[in-house]
C-alpha positions in Angstrom: 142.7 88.3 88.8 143.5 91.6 90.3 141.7 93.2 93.2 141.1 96.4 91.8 138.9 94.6 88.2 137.4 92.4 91.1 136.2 95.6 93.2 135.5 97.7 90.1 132.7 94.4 88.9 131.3 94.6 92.2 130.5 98.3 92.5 129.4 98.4 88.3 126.8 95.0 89.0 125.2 97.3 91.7 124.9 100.1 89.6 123.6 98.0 87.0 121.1 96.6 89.9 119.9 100.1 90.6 119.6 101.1 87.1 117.2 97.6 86.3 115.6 99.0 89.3 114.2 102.0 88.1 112.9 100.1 85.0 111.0 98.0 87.2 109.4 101.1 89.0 108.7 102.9 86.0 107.0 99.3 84.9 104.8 99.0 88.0 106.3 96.3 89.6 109.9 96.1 91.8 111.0 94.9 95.0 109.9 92.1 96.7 107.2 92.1 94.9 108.6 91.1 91.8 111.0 89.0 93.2 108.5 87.0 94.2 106.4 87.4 91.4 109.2 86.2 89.5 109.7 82.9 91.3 106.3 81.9 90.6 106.5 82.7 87.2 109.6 80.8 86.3 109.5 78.0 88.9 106.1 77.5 89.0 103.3 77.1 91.9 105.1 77.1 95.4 103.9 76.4 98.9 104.6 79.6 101.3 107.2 78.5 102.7 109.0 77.0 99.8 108.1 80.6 98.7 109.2 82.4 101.6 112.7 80.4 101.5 113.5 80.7 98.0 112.6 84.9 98.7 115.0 84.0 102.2 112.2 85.6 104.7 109.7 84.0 107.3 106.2 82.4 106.5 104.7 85.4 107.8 106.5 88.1 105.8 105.8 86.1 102.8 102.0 85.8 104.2 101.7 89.4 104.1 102.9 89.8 100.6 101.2 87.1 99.2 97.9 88.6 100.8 99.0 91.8 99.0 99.5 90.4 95.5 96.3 88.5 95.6 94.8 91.3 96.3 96.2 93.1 93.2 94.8 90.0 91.2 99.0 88.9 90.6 98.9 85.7 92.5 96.0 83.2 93.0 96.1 80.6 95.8 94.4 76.6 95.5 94.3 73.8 97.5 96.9 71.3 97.1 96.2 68.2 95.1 97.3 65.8 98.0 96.3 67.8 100.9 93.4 70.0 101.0 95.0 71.7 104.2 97.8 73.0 102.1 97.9 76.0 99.9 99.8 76.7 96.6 100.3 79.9 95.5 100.6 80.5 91.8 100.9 83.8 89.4 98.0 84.6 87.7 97.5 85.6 84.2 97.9 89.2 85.1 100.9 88.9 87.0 102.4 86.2 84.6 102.1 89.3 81.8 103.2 92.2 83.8 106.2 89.8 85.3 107.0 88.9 81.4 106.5 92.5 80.0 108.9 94.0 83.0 111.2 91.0 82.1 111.3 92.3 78.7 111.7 95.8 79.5 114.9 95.1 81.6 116.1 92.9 78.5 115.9 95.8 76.3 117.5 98.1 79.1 120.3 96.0 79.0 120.8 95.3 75.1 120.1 99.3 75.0 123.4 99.8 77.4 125.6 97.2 75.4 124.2 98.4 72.1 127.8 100.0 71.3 129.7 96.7 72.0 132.3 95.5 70.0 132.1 92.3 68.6 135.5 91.4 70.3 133.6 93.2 73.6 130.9 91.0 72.9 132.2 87.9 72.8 134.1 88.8 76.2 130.5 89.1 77.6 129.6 86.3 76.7 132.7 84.6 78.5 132.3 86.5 81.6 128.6 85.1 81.5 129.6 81.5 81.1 131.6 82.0 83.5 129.2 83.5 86.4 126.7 80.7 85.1 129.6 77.9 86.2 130.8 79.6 89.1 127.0 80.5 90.5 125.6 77.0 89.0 123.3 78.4 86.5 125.1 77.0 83.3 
């Protein structure tokens, strides 16, 4: 593969990062935030630290945010089953629908920018994604 296509993919996947980004803003939710919003929607009820390492910051950074977002009503916190000591943190319905409508907002962002494709160009996409989903483990 030559260095230049290699180099030219990196710098267009951050402009496409920064681009999402402003979808999420206009949406009411980016950042860390929704990162961690997102975890709990798609993975389900963590622990803070499982949170806090799958976000890759310290307990008490992810303290502080989770004490902000249950505030805003987007996560809820319980007891856990096996040990009343520990706490599970899980989205609630309001922050399962605005992580799902923002999700969907960035979908259509992105079938919006493609919309021209070729079919040929398409299928290339497609490819590349396979591809990224071996290479990253996320067949």
């Amino acid at each position: 593969m030559r260095p230049d296509a290699v180099e030219r993919f990196h710098h267009l996947a951050i402009a496409l990062l920064r681009s999402l980004r402003k979808v999420d803003e206009a949406s009411g939710l980016a950042g860390p935030r929704a990162s961690a919003l997102s975890v709990l929607v798609f993975r389900g009820a963590q622990s803070l630290g499982e949170l806090a390492a799958a976000e890759g910051v310290k307990p008490p950074t992810m303290s502080r945010l989770v004490k902000a977002m249950q505030a805003e009503g987007l996560v809820e916190t319980e007891a856990a089953k096996h040990d009343q000591r520990a706490v599970r943190i899980a989205a609630s319905a309001r922050g399962r629908r605005l992580m799902l409508r923002g999700r969907e907002k960035r979908l259509a962002a992105l079938r919006e920018l493609l919309r021209d494709a070729s079919a040929e160009e398409r299928k290339a996409l497609e490819m590349v994604v396979g591809l990224l989903g071996r290479a990253l483990g996320k067949p």
